[in-house]
C-alpha positions in Angstrom: -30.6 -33.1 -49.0 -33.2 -30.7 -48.3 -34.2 -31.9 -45.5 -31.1 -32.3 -43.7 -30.2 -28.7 -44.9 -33.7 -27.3 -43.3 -32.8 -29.4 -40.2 -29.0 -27.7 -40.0 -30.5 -23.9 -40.6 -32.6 -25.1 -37.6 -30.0 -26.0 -35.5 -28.1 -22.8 -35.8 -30.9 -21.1 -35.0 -31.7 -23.3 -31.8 -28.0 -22.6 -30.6 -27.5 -19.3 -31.4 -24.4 -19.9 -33.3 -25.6 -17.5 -36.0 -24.4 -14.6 -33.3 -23.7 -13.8 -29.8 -26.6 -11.7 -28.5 -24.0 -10.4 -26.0 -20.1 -10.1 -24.7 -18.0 -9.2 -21.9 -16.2 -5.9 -21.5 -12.8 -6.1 -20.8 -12.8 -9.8 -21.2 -9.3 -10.8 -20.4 -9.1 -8.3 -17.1 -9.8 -11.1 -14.6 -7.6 -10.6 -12.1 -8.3 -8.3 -8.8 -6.3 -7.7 -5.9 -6.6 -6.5 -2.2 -5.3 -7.0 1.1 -6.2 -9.3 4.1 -9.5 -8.2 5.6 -11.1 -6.6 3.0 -13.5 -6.7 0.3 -12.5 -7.1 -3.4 -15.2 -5.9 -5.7 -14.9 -6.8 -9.3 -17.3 -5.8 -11.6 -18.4 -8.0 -15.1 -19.4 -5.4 -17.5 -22.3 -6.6 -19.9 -22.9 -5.1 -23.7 -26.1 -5.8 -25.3 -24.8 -6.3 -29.3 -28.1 -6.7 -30.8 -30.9 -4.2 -31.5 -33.3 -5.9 -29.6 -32.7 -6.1 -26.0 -32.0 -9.5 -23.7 -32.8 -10.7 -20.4 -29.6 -11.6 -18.9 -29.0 -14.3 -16.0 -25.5 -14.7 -14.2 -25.1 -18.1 -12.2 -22.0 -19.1 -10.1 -20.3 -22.7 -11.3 -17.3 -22.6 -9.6 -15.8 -21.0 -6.0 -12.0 -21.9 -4.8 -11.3 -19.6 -1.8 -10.1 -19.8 1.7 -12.4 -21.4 4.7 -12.1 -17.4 6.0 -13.2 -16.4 2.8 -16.8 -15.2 1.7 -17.8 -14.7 -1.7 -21.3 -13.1 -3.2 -22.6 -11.1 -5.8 -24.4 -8.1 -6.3 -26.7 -6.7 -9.3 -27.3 -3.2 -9.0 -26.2 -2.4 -5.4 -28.6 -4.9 -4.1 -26.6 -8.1 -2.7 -27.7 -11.8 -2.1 -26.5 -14.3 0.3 -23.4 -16.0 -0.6 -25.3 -19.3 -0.5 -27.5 -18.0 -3.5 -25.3 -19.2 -6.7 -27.4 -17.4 -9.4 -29.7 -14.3 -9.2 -33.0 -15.1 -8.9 -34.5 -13.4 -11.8 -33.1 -12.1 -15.3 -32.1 -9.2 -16.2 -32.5 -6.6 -18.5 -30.2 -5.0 -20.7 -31.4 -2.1 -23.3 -29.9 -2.6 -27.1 -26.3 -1.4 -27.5 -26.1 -1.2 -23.3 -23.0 -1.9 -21.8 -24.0 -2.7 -18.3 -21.6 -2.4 -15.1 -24.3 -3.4 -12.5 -22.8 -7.3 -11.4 -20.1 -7.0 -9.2 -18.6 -10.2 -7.5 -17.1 -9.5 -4.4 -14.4 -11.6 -2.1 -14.6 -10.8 2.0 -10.5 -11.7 1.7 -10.3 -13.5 5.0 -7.6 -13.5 7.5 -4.7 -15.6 4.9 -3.0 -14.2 1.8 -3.2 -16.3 -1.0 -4.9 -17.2 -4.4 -8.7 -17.8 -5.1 -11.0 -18.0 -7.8 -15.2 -18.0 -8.9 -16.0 -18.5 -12.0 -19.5 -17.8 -13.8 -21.8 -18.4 -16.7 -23.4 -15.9 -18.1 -26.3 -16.3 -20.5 -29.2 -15.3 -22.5 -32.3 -16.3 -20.9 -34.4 -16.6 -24.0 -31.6 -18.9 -25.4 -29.4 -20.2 -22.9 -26.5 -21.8 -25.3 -25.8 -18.0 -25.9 -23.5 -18.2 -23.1 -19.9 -17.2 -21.8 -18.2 -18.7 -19.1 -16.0 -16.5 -16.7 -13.2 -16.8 -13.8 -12.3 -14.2 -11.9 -8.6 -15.0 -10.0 -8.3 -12.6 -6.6 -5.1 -12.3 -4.9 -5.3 -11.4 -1.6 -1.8 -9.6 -0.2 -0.8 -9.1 3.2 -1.7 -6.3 5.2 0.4 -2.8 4.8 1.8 0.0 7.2 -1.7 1.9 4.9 -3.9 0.0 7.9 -2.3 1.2 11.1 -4.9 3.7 12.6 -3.1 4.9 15.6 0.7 5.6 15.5 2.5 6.7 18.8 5.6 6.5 20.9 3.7 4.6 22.7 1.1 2.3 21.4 0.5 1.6 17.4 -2.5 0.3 16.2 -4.0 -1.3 13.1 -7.4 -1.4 11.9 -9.6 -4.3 12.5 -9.8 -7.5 9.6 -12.1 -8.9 8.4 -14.6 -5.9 7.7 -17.5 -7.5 7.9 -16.7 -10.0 9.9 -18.8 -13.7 10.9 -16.8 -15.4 13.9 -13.6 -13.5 15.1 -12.6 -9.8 14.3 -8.8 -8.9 14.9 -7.1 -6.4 15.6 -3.0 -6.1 15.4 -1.8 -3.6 17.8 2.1 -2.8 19.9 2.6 -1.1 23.2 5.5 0.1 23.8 4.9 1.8 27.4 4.3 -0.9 30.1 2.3 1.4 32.5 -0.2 2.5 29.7 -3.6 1.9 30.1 -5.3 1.2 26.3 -8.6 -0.8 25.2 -10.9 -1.2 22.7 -14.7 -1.0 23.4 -17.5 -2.0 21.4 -20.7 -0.5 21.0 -24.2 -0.8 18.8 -25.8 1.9 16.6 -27.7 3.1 19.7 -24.8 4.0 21.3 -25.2 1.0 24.6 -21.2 -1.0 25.2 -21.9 -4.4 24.0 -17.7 -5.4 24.9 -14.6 -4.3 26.3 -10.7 -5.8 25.3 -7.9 -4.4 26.8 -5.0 -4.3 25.1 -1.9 -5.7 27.3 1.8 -4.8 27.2 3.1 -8.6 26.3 0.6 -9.0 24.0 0.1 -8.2 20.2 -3.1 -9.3 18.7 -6.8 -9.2 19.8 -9.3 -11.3 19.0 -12.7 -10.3 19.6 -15.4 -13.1 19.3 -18.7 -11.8 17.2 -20.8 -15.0 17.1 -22.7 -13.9 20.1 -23.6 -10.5 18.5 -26.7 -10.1 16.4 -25.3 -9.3 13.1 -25.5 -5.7 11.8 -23.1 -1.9 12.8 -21.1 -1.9 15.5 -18.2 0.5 16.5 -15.5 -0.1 18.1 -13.1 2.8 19.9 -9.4 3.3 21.4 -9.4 4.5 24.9 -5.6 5.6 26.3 -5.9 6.0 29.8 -10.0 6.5 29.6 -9.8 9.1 26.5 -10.9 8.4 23.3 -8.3 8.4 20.5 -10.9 7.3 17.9 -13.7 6.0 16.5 -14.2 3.1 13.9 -17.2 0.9 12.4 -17.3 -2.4 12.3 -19.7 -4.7 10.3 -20.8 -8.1 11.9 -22.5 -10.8 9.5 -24.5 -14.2 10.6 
């Protein structure tokens, strides 16, 4: 009897199941929304319960999202590839520290809809301490909040996706057939990379960015050659 009693005390130990070293703030707040072409950050917020403090390591298990879609995650302000599904090293968290530094964010795409990611989060000194969880994004259609230009003639919306991998768009009405209106693109250093116009019968534009080396770009409204403004657009591999 002894023995198996040593051997259960043992156990719990191994599994942690004489306390969670950790938990998640706001546990049951899981679902963030946001509009088409944007980013939805959602932050995971981290307390330390012990007096001791623990390494932390955060690894993606699950991702449902749109083909459009991009997901990754970010520790700190300093982001990894959405192909990476766990951060490469642990974490530290200081005792009693509630930590806000993970943030899982959603590039929404160019469809409304539903998606999801879920994550494990665990103790890297003992990785049963764990707790698995989903984040649900709903991504809403666009509102009048993204038109940029707004005239008798000619009203514009800002471009979506921002940042963008194969095709930024931009939704846009002209309302006087003889006016003259484009958008030009231009890099960091100032040099035209592209130039759209933006015809009378038409009411989207679609602007092809694999052929651009990713980084800033910004694109600009011209109305019969003046400026109407100014705008920066990111461009991802």
């Amino acid at each position: 009897m002894k023995i198996v009693f040593s051997t259960f005390i043992f156990w719990l130990l191994a599994t942690g199941i004489y306390g969670q070293s950790f938990e998640l703030v706001d546990y049951n707040n899981s679902t963030y929304k946001g509009a088409i072409g944007k980013q939805i950050k959602a932050p995971i917020r981290i307390k330390n319960l012990t007096d001791k403090p623990i390494q932390i390591m955060v690894r993606r298990i699950e991702k449902v999202i749109g083909t459009s879609q991009t997901n990754f995650f970010c520790w700190d302000g300093e982001c990894y590839d959405a192909n990476i599904d766990e951060l490469p090293l642990s974490k530290y968290i200081s005792p009693g520290e509630t930590s806000d530094k993970f943030e899982s964010i959603l590039e929404t795409g160019l469809v409304s809809g539903i998606s999801s990611v879920k994550y494990l989060i665990y103790n890297r000194d003992n990785p049963t301490d764990a707790i698995e969880y989903k984040m649900n994004y709903t991504v809403e259609e666009r509102t009048q909040s993204n038109i940029l230009f707004n005239s008798p003639e000619l009203i514009i919306n800002e471009v979506y996706p921002n940042p963008v991998k194969e095709y930024a768009i931009i939704d846009y009405n002209v309302y006087d057939q003889e006016l003259k209106a484009k958008i030009v693109l231009h890099n960091v250093l100032g040099s035209v990379v592209g130039g759209y116009d933006l015809p009378y019968l038409k009411t989207k534009l679609k602007i092809n960015t694999e052929d651009f080396n990713p980084g800033v770009y910004f694109y600009t409204l011209y109305i019969d050659n003046d400026a109407a403004f100014t705008r920066k657009l990111i461009i991802r591999q």
